[in-house]
C-alpha positions as CSV (number, residue, x, y, z in Angstrom):
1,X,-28.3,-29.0,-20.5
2,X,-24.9,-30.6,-20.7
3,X,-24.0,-30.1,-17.5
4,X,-26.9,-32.0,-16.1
5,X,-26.3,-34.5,-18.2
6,X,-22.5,-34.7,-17.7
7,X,-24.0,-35.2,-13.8
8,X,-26.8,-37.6,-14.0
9,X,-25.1,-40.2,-16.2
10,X,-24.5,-43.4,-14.6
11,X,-21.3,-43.3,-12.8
12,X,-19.8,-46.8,-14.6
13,X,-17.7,-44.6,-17.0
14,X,-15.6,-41.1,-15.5
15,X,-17.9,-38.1,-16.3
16,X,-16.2,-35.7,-18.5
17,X,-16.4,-32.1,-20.0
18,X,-15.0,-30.1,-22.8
19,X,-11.6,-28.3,-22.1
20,X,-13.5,-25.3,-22.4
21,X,-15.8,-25.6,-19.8
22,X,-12.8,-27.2,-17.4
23,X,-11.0,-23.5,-18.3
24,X,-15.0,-21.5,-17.5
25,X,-14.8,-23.4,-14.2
26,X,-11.6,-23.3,-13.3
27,X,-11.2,-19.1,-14.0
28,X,-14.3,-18.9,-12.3
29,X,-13.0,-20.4,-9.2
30,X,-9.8,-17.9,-9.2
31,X,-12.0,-14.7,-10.0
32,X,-14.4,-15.9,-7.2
33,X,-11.4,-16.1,-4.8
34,X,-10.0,-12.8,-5.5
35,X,-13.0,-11.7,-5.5
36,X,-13.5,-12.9,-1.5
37,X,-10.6,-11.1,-0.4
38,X,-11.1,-7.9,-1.6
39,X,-12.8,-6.4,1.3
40,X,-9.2,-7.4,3.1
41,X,-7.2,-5.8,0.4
42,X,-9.1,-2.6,0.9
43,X,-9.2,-2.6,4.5
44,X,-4.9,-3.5,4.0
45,X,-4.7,0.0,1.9
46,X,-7.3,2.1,3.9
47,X,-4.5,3.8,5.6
48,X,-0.1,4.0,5.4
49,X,-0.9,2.9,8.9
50,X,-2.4,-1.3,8.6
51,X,-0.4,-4.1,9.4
52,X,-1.9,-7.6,10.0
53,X,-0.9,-9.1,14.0
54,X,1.1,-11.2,12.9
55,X,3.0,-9.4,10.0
56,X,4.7,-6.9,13.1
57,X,7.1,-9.7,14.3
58,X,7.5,-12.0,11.2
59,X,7.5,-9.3,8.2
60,X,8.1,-5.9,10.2
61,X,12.6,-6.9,10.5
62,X,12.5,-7.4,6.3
63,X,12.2,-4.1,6.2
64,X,16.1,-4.0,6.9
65,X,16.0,-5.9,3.1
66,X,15.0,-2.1,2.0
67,X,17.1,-0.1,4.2
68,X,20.4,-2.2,6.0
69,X,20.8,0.1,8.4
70,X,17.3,-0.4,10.3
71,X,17.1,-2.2,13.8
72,X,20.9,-2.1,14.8
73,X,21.3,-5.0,17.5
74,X,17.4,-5.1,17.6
75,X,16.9,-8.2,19.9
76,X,13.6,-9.2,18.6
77,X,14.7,-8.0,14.9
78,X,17.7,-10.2,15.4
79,X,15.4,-13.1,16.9
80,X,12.7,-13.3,14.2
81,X,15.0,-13.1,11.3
82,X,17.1,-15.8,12.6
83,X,13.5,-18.3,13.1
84,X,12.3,-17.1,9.5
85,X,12.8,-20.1,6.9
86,X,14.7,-19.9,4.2
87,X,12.1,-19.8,0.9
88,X,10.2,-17.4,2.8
89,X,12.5,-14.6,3.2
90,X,13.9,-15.5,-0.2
91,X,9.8,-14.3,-1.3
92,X,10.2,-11.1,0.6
93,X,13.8,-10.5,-0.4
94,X,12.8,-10.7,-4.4
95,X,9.6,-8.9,-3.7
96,X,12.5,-5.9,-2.1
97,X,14.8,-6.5,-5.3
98,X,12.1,-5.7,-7.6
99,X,11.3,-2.5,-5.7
100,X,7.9,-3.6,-3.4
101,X,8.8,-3.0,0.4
102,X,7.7,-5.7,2.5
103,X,5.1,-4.3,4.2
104,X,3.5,-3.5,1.3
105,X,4.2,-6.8,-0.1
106,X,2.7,-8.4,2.7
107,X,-0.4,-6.9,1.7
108,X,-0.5,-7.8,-1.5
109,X,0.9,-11.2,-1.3
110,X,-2.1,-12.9,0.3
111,X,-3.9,-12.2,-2.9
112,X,-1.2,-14.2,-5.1
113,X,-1.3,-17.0,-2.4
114,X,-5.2,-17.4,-2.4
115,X,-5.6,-17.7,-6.3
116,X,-2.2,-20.3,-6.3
117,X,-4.6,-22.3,-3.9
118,X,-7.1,-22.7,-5.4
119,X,-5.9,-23.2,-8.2
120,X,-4.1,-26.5,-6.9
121,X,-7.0,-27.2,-5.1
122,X,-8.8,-26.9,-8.2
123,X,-6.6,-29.7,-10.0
124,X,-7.0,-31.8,-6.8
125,X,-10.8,-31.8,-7.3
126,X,-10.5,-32.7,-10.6
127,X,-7.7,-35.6,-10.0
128,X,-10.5,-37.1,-7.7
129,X,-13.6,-36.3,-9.5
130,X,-13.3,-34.6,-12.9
131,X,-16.5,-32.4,-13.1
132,X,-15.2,-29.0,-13.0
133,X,-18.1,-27.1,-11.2
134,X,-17.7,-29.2,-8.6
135,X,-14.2,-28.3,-8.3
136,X,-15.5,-25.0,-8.3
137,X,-17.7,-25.9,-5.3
138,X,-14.9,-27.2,-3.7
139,X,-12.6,-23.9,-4.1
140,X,-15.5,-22.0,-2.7
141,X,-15.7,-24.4,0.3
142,X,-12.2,-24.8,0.9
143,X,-11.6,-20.7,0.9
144,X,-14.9,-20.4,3.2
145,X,-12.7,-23.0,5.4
146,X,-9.4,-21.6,5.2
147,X,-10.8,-17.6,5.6
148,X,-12.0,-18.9,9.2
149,X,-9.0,-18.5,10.7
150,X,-6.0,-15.5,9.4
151,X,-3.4,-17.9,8.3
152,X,-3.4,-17.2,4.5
153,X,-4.0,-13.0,5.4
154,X,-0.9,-13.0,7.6
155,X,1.1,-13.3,5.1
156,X,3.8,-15.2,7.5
157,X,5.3,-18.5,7.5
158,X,2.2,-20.1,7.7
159,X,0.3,-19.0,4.8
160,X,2.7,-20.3,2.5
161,X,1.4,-23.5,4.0
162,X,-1.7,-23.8,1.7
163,X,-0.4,-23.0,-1.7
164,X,2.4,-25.2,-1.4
165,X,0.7,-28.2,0.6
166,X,-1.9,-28.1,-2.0
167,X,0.5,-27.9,-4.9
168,X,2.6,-31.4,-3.6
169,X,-0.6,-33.2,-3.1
170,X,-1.7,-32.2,-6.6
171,X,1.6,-33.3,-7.9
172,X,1.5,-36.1,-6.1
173,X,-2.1,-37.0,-7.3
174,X,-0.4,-36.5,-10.6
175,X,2.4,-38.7,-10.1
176,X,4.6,-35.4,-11.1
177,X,8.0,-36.5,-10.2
178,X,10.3,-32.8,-10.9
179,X,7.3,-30.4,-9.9
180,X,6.4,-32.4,-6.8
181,X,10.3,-32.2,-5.6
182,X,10.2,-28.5,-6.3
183,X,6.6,-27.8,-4.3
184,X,8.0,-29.9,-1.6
185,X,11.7,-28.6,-1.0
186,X,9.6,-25.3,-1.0
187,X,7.5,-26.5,1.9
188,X,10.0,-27.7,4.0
189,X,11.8,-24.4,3.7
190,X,8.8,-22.0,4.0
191,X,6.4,-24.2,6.8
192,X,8.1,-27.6,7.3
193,X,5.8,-29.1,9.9
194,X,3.3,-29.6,6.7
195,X,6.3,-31.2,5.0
196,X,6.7,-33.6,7.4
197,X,3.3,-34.7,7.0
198,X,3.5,-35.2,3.1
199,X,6.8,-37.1,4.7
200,X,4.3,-39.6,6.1
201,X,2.0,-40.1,3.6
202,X,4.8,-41.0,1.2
203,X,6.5,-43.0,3.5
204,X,2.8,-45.2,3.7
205,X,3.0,-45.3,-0.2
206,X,6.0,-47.3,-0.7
207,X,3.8,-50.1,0.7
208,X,0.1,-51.0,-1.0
209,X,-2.3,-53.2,0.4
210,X,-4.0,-55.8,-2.3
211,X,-6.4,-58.4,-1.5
212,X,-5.5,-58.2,2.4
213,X,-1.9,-58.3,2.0
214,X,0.4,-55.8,2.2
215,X,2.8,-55.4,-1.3
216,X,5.7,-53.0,-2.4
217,X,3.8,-50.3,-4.3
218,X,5.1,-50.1,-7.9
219,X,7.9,-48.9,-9.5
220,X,6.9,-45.3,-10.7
221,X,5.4,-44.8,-7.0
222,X,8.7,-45.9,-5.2
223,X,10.5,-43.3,-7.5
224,X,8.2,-40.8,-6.3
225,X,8.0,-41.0,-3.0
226,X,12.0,-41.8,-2.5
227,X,12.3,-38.7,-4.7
228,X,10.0,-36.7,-2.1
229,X,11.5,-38.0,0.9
230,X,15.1,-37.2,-0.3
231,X,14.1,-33.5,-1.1
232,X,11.9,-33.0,2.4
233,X,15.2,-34.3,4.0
234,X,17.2,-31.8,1.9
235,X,15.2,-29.2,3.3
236,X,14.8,-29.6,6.4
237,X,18.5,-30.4,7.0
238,X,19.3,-26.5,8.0
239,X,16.7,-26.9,10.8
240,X,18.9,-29.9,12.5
241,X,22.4,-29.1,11.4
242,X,22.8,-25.4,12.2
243,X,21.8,-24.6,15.5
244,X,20.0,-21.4,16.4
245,X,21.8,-18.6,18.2
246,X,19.3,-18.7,20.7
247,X,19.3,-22.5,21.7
248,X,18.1,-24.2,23.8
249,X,14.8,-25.2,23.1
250,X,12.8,-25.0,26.5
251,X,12.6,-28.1,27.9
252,X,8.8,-29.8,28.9
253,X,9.5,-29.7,32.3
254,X,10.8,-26.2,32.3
255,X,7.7,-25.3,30.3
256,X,5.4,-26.6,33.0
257,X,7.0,-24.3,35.4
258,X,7.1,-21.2,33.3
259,X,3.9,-18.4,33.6
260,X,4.4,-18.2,29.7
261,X,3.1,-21.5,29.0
262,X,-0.2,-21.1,31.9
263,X,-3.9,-21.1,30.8
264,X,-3.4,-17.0,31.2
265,X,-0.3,-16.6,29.7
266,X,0.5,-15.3,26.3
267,X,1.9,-18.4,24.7
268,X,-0.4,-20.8,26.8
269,X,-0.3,-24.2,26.5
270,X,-0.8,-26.7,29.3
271,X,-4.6,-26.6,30.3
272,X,-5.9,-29.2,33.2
273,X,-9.0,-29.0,31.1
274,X,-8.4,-32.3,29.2
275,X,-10.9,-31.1,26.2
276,X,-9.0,-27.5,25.9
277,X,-5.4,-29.4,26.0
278,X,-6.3,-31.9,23.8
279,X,-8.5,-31.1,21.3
280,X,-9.2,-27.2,21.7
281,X,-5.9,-25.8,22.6
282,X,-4.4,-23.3,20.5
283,X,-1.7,-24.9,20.6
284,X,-1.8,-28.1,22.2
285,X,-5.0,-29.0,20.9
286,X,-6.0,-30.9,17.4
287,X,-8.4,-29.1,16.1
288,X,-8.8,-26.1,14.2
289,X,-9.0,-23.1,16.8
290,X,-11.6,-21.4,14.8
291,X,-13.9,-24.4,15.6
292,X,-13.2,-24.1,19.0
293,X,-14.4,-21.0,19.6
294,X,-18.0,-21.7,17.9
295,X,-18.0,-24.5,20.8
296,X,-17.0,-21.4,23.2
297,X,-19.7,-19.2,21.7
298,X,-22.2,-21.6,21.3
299,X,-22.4,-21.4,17.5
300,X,-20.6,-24.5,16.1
301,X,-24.6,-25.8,15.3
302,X,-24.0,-23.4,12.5
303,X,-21.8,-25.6,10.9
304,X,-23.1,-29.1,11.6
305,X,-24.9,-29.6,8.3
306,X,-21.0,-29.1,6.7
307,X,-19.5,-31.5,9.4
308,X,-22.7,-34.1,8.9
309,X,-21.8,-34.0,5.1
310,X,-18.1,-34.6,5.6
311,X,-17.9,-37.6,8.2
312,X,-20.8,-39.2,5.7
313,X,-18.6,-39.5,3.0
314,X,-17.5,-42.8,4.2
315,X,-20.5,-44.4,4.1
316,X,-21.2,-42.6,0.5
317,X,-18.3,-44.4,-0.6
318,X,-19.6,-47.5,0.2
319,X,-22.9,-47.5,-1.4
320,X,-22.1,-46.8,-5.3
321,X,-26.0,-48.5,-5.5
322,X,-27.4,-45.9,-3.9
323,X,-24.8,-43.4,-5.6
324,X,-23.0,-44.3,-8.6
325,X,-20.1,-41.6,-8.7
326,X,-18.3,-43.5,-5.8
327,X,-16.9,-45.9,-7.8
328,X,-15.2,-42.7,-9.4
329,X,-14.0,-41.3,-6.7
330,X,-12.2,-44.1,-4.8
331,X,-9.6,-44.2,-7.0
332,X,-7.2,-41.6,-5.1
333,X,-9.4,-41.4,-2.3
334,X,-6.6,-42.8,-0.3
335,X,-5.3,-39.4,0.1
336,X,-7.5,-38.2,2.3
337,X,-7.4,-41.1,5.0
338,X,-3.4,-40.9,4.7
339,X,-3.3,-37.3,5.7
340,X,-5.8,-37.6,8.6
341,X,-3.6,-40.7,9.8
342,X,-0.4,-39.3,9.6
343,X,-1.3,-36.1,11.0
344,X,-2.6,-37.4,13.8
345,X,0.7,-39.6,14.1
346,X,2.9,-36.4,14.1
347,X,0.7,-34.6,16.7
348,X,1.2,-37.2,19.3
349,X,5.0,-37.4,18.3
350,X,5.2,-33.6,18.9
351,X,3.1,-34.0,22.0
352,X,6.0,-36.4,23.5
353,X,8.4,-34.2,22.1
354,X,7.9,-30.9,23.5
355,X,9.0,-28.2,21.7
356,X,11.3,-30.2,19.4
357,X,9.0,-30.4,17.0
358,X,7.9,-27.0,17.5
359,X,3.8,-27.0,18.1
360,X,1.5,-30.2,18.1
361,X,-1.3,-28.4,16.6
362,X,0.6,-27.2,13.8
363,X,0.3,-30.5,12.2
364,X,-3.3,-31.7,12.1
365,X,-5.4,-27.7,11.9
366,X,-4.0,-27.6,8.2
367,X,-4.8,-30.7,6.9
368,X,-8.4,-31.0,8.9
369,X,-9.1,-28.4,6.8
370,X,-8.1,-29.6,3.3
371,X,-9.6,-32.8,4.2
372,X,-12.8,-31.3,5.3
373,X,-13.1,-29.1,2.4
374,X,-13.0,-32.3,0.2
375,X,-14.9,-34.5,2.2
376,X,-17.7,-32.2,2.0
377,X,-17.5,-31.2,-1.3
378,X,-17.2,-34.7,-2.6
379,X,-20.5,-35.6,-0.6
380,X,-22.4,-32.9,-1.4
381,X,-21.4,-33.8,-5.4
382,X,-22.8,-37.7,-5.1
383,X,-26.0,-36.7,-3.1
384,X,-26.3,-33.9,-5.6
385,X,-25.6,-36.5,-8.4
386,X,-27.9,-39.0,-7.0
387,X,-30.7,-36.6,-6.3
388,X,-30.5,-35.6,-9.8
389,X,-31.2,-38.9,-11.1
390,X,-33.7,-39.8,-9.5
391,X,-35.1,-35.7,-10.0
392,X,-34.5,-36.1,-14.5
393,X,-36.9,-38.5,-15.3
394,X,-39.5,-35.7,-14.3
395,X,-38.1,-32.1,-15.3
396,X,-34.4,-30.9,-15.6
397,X,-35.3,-27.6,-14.3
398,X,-36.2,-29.5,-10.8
399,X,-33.2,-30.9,-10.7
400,X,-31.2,-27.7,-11.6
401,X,-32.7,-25.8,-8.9
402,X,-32.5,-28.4,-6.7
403,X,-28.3,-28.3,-7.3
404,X,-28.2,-24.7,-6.9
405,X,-30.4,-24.5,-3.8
406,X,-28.3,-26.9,-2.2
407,X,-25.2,-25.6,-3.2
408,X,-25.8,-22.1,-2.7
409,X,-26.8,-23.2,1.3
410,X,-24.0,-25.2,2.0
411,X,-21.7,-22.5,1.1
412,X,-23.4,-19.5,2.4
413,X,-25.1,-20.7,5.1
414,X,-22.8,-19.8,8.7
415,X,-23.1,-16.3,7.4
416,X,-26.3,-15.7,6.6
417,X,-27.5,-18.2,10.0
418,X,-25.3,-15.9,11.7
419,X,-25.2,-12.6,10.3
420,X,-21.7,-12.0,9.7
421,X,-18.9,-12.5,7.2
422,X,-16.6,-15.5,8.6
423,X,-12.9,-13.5,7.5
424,X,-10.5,-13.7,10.1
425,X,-8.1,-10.7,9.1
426,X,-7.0,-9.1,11.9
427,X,-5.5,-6.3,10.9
428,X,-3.8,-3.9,13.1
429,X,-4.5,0.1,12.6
430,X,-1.7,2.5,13.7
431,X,-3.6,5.6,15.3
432,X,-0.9,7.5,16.0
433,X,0.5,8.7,13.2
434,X,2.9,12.2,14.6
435,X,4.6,9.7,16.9
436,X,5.3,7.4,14.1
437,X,6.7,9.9,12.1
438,X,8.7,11.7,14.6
439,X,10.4,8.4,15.6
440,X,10.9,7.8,11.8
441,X,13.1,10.9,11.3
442,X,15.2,10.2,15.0
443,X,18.8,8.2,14.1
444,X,18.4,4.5,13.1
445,X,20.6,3.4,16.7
446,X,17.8,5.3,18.9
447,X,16.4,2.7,21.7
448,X,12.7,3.0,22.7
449,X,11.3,1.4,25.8
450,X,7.9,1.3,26.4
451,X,5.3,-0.8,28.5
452,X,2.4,0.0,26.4
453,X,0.8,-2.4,23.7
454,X,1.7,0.2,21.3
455,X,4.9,-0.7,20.8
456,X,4.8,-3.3,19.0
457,X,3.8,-1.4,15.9
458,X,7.1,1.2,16.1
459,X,9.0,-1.6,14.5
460,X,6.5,-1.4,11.2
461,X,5.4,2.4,11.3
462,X,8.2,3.9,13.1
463,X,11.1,1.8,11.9
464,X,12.1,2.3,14.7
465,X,14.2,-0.7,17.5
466,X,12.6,-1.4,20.8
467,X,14.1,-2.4,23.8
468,X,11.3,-5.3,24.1
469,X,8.1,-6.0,22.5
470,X,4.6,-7.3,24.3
471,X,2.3,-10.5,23.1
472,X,3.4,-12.0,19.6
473,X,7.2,-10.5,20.5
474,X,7.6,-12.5,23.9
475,X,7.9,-16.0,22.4
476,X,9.3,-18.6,25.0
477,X,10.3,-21.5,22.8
478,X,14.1,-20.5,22.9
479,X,15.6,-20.1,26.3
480,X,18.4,-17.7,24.5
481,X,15.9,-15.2,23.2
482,X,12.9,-15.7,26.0
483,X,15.3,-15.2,29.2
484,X,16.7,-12.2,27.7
485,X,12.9,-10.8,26.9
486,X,12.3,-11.3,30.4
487,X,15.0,-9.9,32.2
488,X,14.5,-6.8,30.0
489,X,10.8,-6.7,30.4
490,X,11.2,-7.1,34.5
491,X,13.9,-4.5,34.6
492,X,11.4,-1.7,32.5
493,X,8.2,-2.6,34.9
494,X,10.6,-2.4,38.4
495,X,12.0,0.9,36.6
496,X,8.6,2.6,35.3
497,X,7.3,1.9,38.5
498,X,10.4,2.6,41.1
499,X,9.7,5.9,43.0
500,X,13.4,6.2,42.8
501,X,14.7,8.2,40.4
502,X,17.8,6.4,40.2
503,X,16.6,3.7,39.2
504,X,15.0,5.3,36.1
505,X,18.3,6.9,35.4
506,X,20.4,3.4,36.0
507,X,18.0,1.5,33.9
508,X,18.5,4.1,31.2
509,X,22.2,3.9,31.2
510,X,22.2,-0.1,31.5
511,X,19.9,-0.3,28.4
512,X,20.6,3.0,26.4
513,X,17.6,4.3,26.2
514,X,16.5,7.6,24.0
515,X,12.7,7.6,24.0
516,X,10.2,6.3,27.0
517,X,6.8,5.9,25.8
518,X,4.2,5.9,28.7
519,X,0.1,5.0,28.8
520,X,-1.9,8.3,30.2
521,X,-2.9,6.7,32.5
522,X,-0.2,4.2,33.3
523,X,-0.3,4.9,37.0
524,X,-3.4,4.7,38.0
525,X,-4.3,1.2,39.9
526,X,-7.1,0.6,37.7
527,X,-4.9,0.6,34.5
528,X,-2.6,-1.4,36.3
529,X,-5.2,-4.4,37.3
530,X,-6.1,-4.5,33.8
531,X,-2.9,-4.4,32.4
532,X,-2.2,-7.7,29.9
533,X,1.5,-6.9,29.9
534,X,2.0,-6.5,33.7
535,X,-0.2,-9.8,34.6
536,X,2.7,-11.9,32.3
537,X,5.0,-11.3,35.3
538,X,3.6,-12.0,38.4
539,X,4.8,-11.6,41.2
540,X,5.7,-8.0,39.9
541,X,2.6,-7.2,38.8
542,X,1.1,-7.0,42.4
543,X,4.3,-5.7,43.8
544,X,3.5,-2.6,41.6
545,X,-0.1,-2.4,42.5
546,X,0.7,-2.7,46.2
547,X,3.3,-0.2,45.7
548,X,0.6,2.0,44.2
549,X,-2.2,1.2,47.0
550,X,0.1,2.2,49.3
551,X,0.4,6.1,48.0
552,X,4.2,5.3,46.6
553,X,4.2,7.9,43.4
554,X,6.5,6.3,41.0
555,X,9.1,8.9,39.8
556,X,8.3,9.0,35.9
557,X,4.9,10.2,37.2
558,X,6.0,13.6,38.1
559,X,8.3,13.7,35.0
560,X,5.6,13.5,32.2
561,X,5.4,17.1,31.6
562,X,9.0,18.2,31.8
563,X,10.8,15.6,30.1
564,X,7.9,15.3,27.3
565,X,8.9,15.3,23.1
566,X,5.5,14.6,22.3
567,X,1.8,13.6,23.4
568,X,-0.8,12.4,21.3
569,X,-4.4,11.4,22.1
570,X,-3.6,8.5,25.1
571,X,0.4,8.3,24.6
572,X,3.8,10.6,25.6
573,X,7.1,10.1,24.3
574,X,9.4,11.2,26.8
575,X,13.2,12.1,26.2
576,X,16.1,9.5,27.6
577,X,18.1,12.3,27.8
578,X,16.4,15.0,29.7
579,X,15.5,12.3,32.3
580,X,18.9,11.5,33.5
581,X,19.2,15.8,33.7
582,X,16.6,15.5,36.3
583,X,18.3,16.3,39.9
């Protein structure tokens, strides 16, 4: 059994396999990843009418990379493409050139970034420890890792942040001067707080520490980590020299004052819960959100073996007696401590920094992951190894049930302890498919205003601009874009709720609106207590339910019927026009 063998040999010498079996295990690693996201494939195509969360603010404006004319003077269209990085719309604008819409290539493109994941993260495995299953262990634990949260499905800014994270550290591993330049420019210019990390961690590598003393590292590592810097500070230069049309960044001590950035609002951020600011926030905090909520939910225990098996990896390391592969492994082991270290760094620069560098928990979720993925997978591999020696001297088919066993548990066990599948996809489903298309056919300058969490998918299914859009649209990190959000979204509540009907009409004329969309039952108090939209803007939000408690009828109320284009299940799309007729 050569791959027993190949694993219970004394660790001394590196263990090594045939090219063949590196090329079995490593297209079994990509097949087995594709293979994982199918079900979100299918559930992508199951209707014209899917879009993942995220997709309708980052992807939804590229649509105008199909059809120019799409989202004249669109406010969050103009916004989001104006945030977008460079490398990533350059993706999306090919992907239009060659005939794939982006929505569609949204959907698709997921796929392409899982399997160029793991395929890096394949090669990383093996730089560390070349026994290709366990690389293929690895990819399986890594995907497990990354598939807990909908980064890589999103299809956004941030699921270019695996592939091309994964591909620098490989070339890096590799000591690949031209290729690591390339992966990294890329980063910087697709999801550049991951860049700044790798920035770090070469910036530690022009020094090396020998016989407790700190040394310049050699020659060929100087070359590569000036060569890295240079091209991270190549692409990031855009980000400081051209300033956004929307500047200025909000300030921390505006931020403190704004509802936005409250434990209840949409883009929430300070917490006087020092854990949830800290270490669980979703943005503030250093963790992985994902493992947050199995804290919330009481079903982190799940996971513990996984998190056992990762923090012991130090103390593997440092009994090669006990397990003999360790000497193998701590030749590039370094990586993993650097990234941890570094991240960690940046997350409390970004803490002191607020918003400058954009989100403190953008730097350390991505690499906790990488790092646990390997951690794990290289602990599980020298207890498995060790095991095994100990298991050969009595039967080989012990020890090769034993490894299966094992390995088969680590990786499926949250779903089957839990009894669900651990994707995070999130995909939105458009149920209203005659308002879609009669929006699609109106003129490409029609304005829709609407208060209803159905807007935000016009943009995608409709094509169609909107006066303002709800949570995921209403970003506060630019005071340009955000004041204008709310001074539009204040104006639409005081004017769908006004039981004047001139100030519908003046709202109309201020804003140029053509189609209204309204909620059934947009009027009724209950609606209105519930409403997420509404509670982002207090103090209007009980001015309106006062109003309403109080037996004022606002005006649209009485104009559903007459001024009404449309109606469909829990939505009506009433016509600009006919309400400024009304006398």
């Amino acid at each position: 059994m050569p791959l027993l063998e190949n694993l219970g040999q004394k660790g001394r010498s590196r263990p090594t396999m045939s090219l063949s079996s590196v090329w079995l295990w490593f297209s079994l690693s990509i097949v087995a990843s594709v293979l994982y996201a199918i079900p979100a494939l299918q559930q992508a195509f199951a209707s014209p009418y899917v879009i993942q969360d995220d997709a309708r603010q980052h992807v939804a404006w590229m649509q105008r990379f199909v059809d120019p004319s799409l989202f004249p003077g669109d406010l969050s269209a103009d916004y989001f493409q104006s945030v977008a990085p460079w490398a990533y719309t350059l993706f999306y604008r090919l992907g239009a050139i060659a005939g794939i819409d982006p929505i569609t290539f949204s959907k698709v493109l997921p796929i392409l970034l899982l399997a160029i994941s793991s395929a890096y993260a394949f090669g990383i495995f093996q730089k560390l420890l070349p026994l290709p299953w366990a690389s293929f262990l690895g990819v399986l634990i890594l995907n497990k890792l990354v598939w807990l949260q909908d980064d890589l499905i999103s299809a956004t800014p941030v699921a270019f942040a695996y592939p091309l994270l994964l591909a620098a550290l490989y070339y890096l591993l590799s000591e690949s001067v031209i290729p690591f330049v390339i992966a990294i420019a890329l980063l910087g210019q697709t999801y550049p707080q991951c860049a700044l990390v790798v920035a770090g961690v070469l910036v530690l590598r022009l020094g090396s520490w020998q016989q407790g003393q700190v040394s310049l590292a050699s020659r060929r590592e100087i070359v590569l980590s000036l060569a890295g810097l240079g091209a991270i500070a190549l692409a990031l230069l855009p980000y400081v020299l051209i300033p956004s049309p929307y500047d200025p960044v909000v300030s921390s001590a505006e931020a403190r004052t704004m509802f936005a950035f409250s434990p209840e609002g949409w883009s929430s951020f300070f917490n006087p819960n020092p854990w949830q600011f800290w270490f669980c926030g979703q943005r503030s905090g250093m963790l992985p959100p994902e493992w947050c909520k199995r804290i919330e939910y009481n079903s982190l225990w799940s996971m513990l073996p996984q998190f056992a098996l990762a923090l012991s990896l130090p103390w593997l390391l440092r009994s090669p007696q006990r397990f003999p592969l360790a000497e193998q492994i701590m030749t590039k082991i370094w990586i993993l401590p650097q990234l941890l270290l570094v991240s960690f760094t940046l997350f409390f620069v970004a803490h002191a920094l607020i918003f400058d560098l954009h989100l403190p928990n953008r730097y350390t979720e991505h690499t906790i992951r990488i790092v646990m993925a390997i951690a794990l997978t290289l602990s599980l591999v020298l207890i498995l190894h060790s095991l095994i020696q100990f298991l050969r001297r009595q039967h080989y088919a012990i020890a090769f049930i034993a490894l299966t066993i094992l390995g088969t548990a680590l990786v499926l066990y949250p779903e089957v302890v839990q009894g669900y599948s651990l994707r995070q996809i999130n995909y939105v489903q458009g149920n209203f498919p005659k308002i879609y298309e009669f929006l699609r056919s109106q003129p490409r300058d029609s304005l829709l205003a609407s208060l209803s969490d159905e807007v935000n998918n016009l943009p995608t299914f409709a094509q169609q601009s909107i006066l303002v859009g709800g949570q995921g649209y209403a970003l506060p990190y630019h005071k340009g874009y955000f004041e204008d959000v709310t001074r539009r979204s204040e104006a639409l509540i005081q004017a769908q709720y006004s039981p004047d009907l001139e100030d519908v009409k003046a709202f109309i004329r201020e804003f140029d609106i053509d189609f209204w969309l309204l909620e059934r039952d947009a009027f009724e108090r209950e609606y209105v207590k519930q409403d997420a939209w509404l509670k982002q803007y207090p103090p209007l939000d009980q001015n309106v339910l006062d109003a309403l408690e109080q037996g004022n009828i606002p005006a649209l109320a009485s104009l559903e019927e007459s001024c009404s284009l449309l109606q469909e299940r829990r939505l009506i799309l009433l016509d600009g026009q006919c309400l400024l007729d009304q006398d």
